[in-house]
N, C-alpha and C positions, 0 to 999 in steps of 0.2 A: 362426563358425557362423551359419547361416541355416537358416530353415523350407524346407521345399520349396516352390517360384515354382506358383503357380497360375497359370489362364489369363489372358489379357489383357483378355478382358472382365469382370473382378474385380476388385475395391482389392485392393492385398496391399500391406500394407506388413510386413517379415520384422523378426523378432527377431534380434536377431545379438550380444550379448552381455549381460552381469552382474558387475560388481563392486562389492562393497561401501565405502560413505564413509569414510572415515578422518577422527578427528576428538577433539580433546580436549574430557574432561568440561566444561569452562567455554563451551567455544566452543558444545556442544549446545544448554546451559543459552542463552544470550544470544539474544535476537529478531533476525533473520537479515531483511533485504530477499531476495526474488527477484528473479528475472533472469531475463525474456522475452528471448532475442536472436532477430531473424530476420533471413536473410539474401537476397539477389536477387544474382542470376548474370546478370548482361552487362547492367547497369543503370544508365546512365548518370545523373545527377543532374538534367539537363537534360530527361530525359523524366516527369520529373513534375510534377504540377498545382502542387505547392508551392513547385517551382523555377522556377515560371516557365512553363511547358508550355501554352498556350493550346489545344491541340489534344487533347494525353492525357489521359483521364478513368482518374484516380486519386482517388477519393472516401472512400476509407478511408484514405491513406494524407496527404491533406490533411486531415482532422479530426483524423489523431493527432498530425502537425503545427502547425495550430492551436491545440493544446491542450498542447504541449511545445517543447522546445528544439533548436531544426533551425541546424544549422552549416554555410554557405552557400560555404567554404571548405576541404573535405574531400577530402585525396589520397591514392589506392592505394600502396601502395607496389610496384604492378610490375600493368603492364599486362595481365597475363594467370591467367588463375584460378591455377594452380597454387602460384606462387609467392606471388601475392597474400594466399592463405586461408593459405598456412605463415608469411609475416609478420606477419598478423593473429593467428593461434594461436598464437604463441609471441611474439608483443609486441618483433618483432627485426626491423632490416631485414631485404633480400635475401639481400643480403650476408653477412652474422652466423648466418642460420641456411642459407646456404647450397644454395637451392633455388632455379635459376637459367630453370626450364622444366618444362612438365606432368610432365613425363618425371622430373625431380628430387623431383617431390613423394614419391616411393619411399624418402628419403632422410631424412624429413622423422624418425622417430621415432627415429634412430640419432645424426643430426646435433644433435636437441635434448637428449641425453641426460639427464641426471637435473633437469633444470630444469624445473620443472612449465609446460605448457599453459596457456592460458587457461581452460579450464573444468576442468583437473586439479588446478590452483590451488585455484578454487572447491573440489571434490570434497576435497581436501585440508582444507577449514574447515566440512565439516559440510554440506554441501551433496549432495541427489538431482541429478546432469548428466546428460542426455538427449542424444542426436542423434538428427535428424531428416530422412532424407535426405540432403544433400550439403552440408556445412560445411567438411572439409577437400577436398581436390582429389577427385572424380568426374568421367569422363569421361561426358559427356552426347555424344548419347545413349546411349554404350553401356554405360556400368556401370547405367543407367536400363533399357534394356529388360534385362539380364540381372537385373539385379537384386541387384547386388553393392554390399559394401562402397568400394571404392576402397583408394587408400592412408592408410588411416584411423590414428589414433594412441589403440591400443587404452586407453590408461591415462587419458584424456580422460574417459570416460564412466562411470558407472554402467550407466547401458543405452544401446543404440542400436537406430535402426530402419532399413532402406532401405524403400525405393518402387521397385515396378515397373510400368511403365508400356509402353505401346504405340508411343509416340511416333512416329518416321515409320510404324509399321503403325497408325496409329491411320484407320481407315473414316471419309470421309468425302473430300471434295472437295478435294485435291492438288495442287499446282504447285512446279515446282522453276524458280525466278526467276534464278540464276547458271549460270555457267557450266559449274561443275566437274564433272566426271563423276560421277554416281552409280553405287553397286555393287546395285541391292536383294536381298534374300536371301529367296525366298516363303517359303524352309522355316521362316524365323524363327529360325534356330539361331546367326547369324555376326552377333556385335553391334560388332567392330570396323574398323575400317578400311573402312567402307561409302560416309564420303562427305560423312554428312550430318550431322557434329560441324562444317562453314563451310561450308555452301552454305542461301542461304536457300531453304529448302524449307518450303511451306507448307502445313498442313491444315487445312481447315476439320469441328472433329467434331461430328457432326451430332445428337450428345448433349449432356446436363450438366455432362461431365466427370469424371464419377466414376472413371474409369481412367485418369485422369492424375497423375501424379507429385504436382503440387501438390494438388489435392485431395485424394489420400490424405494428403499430408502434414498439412496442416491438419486432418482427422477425426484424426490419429493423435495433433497437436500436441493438441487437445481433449481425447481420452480421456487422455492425460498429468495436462492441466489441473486432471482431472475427480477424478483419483487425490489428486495433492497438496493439492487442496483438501481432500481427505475426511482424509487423512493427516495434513495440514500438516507436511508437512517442508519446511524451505526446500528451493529449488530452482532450479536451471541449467537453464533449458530452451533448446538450440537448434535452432534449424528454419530448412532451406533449402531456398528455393523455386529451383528449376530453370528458370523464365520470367525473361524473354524469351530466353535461351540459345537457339540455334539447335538441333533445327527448331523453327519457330514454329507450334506447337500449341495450340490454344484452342478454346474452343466456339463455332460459327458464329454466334451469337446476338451474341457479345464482336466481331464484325468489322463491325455493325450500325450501331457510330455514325462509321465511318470509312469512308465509301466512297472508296475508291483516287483516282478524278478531283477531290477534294476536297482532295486530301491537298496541305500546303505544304511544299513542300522547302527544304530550311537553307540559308539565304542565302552567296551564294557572289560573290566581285568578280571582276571580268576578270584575268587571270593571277596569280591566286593562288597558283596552286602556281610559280611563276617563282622565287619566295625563298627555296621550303624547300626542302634540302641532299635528296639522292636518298633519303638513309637516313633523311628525315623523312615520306617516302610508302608508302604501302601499297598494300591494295585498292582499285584504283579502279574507277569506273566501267566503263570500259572492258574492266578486265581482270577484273573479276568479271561482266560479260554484262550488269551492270545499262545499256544502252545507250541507252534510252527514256527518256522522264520518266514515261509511265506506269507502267516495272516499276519507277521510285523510289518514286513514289509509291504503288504494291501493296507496297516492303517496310516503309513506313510504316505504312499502312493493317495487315499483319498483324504487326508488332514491338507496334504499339501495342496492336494487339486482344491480345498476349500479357501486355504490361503491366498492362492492364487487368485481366485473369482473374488474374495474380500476385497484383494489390490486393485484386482480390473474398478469395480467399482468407487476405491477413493480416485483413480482414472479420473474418472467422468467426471465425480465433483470438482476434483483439483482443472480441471480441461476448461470447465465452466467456470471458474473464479478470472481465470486468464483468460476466457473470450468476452467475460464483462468488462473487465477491466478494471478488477477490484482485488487485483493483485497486490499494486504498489501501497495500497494500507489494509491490508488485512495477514493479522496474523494467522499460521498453520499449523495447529499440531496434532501430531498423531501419537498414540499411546495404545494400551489395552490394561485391560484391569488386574491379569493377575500373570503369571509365565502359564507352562503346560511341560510335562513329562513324556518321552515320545521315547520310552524304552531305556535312559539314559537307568544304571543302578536299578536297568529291571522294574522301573517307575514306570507309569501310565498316569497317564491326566494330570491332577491338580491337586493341592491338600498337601504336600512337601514342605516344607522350609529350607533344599536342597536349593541348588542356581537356580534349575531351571524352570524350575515352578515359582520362584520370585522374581528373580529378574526379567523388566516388561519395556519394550524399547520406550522411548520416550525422543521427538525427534519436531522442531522447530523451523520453523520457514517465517523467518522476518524479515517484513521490507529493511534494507537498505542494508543486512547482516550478511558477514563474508561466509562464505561455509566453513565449517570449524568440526574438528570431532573432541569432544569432552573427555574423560578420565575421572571430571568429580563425582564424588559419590554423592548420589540423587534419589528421591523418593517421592512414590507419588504426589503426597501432601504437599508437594512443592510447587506440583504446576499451578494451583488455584493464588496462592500469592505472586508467583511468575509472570502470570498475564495481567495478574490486576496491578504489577510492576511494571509491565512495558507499556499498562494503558494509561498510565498514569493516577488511577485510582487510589484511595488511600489503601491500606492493609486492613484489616478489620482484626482486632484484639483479639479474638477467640484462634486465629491461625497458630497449628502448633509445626508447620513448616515453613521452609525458608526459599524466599526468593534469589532463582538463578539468574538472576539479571547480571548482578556483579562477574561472572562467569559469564555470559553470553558479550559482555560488555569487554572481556579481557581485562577484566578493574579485578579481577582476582584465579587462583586456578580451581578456589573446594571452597566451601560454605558450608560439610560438615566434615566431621572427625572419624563420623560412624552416622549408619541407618541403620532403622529398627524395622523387623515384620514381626505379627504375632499369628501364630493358628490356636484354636480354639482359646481358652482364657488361661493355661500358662505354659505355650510351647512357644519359644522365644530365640528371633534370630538377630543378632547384633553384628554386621558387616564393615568393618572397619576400612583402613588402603590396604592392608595387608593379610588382613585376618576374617576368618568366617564363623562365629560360637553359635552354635546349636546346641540350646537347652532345654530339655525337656522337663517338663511337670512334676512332683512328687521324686521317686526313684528313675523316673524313665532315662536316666542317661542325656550324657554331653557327644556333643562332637564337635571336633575344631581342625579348620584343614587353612594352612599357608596357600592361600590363592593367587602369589606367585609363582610359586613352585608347584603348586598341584592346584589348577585353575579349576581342571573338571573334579574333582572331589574324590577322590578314587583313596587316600589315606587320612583315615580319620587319628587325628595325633592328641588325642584328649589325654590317653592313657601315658604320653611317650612323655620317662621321667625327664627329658630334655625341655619338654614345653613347660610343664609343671607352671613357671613364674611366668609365660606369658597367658596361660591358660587362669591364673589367679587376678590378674591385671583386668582381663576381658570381662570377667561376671565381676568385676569391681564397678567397670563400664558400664555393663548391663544394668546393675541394679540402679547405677544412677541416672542411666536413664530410664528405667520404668520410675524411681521417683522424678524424674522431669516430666513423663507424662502424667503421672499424676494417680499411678496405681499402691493402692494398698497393700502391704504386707501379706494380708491373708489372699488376695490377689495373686500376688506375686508366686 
């Protein structure tokens, strides 16, 4: 259930459920840490200030990194939101929970059946869970301007909210930089299949932003804030920010410190794509319109202005936690669901098994925690036993990730060997300390690149008879871990 959608030139963010915490007398009794989680939609690790980003201004999101524990080695487990946010919520690969494309996220509350969520977990031990906008799969922009839940996993939450937003009708100054055909709808009535869920389409709004998706979210994450401090119940709060998610919407003011002719594009060598297997390429340049260096540099110029306004807004939440005063026991984390490709190997968007469409920062702010930068290798499925480690919660048997506690604690420096990502059902990436295997499907080819010698991935050494025996070793890896997740033969 939902309120009825006001106009677009209004915040709305809608009420859309209520159920009550379930929880034993001892567990109320006991002092409860909180849980700030927030999340970013098509957010590469690579595009912020903390990762390294000389160009993207993230100023809030480098201070709460500075001042906590940022894991420099964090992979999605499945290149594309849908599946990504159902492994993360149910602490399970692809695989296990069975959600293999957007499309499967519908699947998501039948497939996980009585095994509790990650925030139902929580909700489970005495905890107020909240959602905020788009946590599990929403199709942006269209469950956004309609205003809907998505395929949401009702028993997750205490309350939830959505945001409706304007997004490509958002007034202001306009450019559609790829190639793919747009549908526009004046009537505003038809939110999907219009177009503009992968084409960079650009608008500069000539306001504050207050009718956009993340800025309701963030006023609404507030007023939440504002509640449980007066109440003090502990509390699960999550809030997902919609930026940089295509269209790239932001306030014209956020595109100010990037002018496009300025903009550096991600370094690229002479026949780079020559090594990687057909099924290791996507959007390219060519075949997304981006033709020019200056429309690359224009979808720099407005991803990052989007980045930016995401950051302004964890701003405000994070600003709000520290004028309540619910700093000193409430945990922070921030993450995003999958990486994003900004030219790197002539790549665009998302759907790679490359870096940079899998690696997704992943970055903690715990009371009483010195700031530390990590090196182990981490992976989404981890944050869901992580927090329910530092709140003291049991684990719950169906988790097939592992808690970074021992690491945040300095009680160890790795917790794994190797992480796994999968795209579609058998393109498979196994990431070791040293090594990157990119396996593909059927005949589609390997690639394997030494990521301390070649970080950015530029020599694919599958073929180089030097590797041979460490490249035998790796899919030995591999396959034992797809049978630790638990997939079939004919799977595989």
């Amino acid at each position: 259930m939902r309120n009825a959608v006001a106009s677009f030139g209004l915040a709305v963010c809608c009420w859309v459920g209520l159920i009550g915490p379930v929880a034993s007398a001892a567990e109320e009794s006991a002092p409860k840490r909180n849980v700030l989680f927030i999340i970013s939609d098509d957010l590469g690790a690579q595009s912020l200030g903390c990762y390294g980003n000389t160009q993207c201004r993230t100023p809030h999101l480098d201070a709460l990194a500075a001042k906590g524990a940022v894991f420099t080695r964090t992979y999605t487990q499945y290149p594309v939101c849908g599946p990504s946010r159902a492994a993360l919520m149910s602490g399970m690969y692809a695989q296990a929970i069975g959600v293999f494309g957007n499309g499967g996220a519908t699947r998501f509350t039948q497939n996980l059946g009585d095994r509790p969520s990650f925030p139902q977990h929580f909700r489970q031990h005495g905890y107020h869970t909240a959602r905020v906008s788009k946590i599990y799969h929403m199709r942006v922009p269209g469950d956004i301007t309609a205003g809907v839940d998505g395929p949401d996993h009702i028993a997750s939450w205490t309350e939830r909210f959505n945001c409706q937003a304007p997004e490509q009708w958002t007034e202001g100054e306009a450019v559609n930089l790829t190639r793919g055909k747009l549908k526009p709808d004046p009537q505003r009535s038809i939110h999907y299949g219009l177009g503009y869920g992968t084409a960079f389409y650009v608008v500069r709004d000539p306001t504050d932003g207050a009718a956009q998706a993340d800025h309701q979210a963030a006023a609404k994450a507030i007023e939440l804030l504002e509640q449980r401090a007066a109440d003090r119940q502990p509390f699960f709060l999550a809030v997902g920010l919609v930026r940089p998610h295509v269209p790239l919407v932001a306030p014209a003011s956020f595109f100010e410190p990037y002018p496009a002719e300025e903009m550096k594009l991600a370094q690229r060598v002479e026949n780079d794509r020559d090594d990687i297997p057909a099924r290791g390429l996507g959007m390219s340049s060519m075949n997304s319109g981006l033709t020019t260096k200056l429309k690359q540099q224009q979808v720099l110029e407005a991803y990052y202005a989007a980045v930016s306004y995401m950051d302004a807004q964890v701003g405000k939440i994070i600003a709000a936690v520290d004028r309540l005063g619910l700093r000193e026991n409430t945990i922070i984390v921030f993450t995003a669901d999958h990486g994003y490709h900004l030219g790197e190997h002539d790549l665009w968007q998302k759907m790679s098994l490359h870096e940079e469409s899998t690696r997704i920062p992943l970055i903690f702010s715990i009371p009483g925690q010195k700031p530390m930068q990590s090196l182990a290798l981490s992976q989404q499925i981890d944050i869901y036993p992580t927090l329910a480690d530092l709140c003291g919660l049991p684990l719950p048997s169906h988790l097939q990730g592992k808690s970074l506690a021992p690491v945040l604690r300095g009680e160890q420096t790795q917790v794994h060997e190797s992480v796994y990502c999968l795209r579609g059902q058998g393109d498979h990436l196994l990431r070791t300390e040293r090594w990157a295997l990119l396996q593909y499907s059927g005949k589609g080819g390997t690639e394997l690149y030494d990521m301390d010698a070649d970080p950015l991935q530029f020599t694919n050494l599958a073929k180089d008879p030097a590797h041979q025996e460490t490249l035998r070793q790796l899919e030995q890896q591999l396959l034992a871990k797809l049978a630790e997740i638990g997939m079939t033969k004919a799977e595989k």
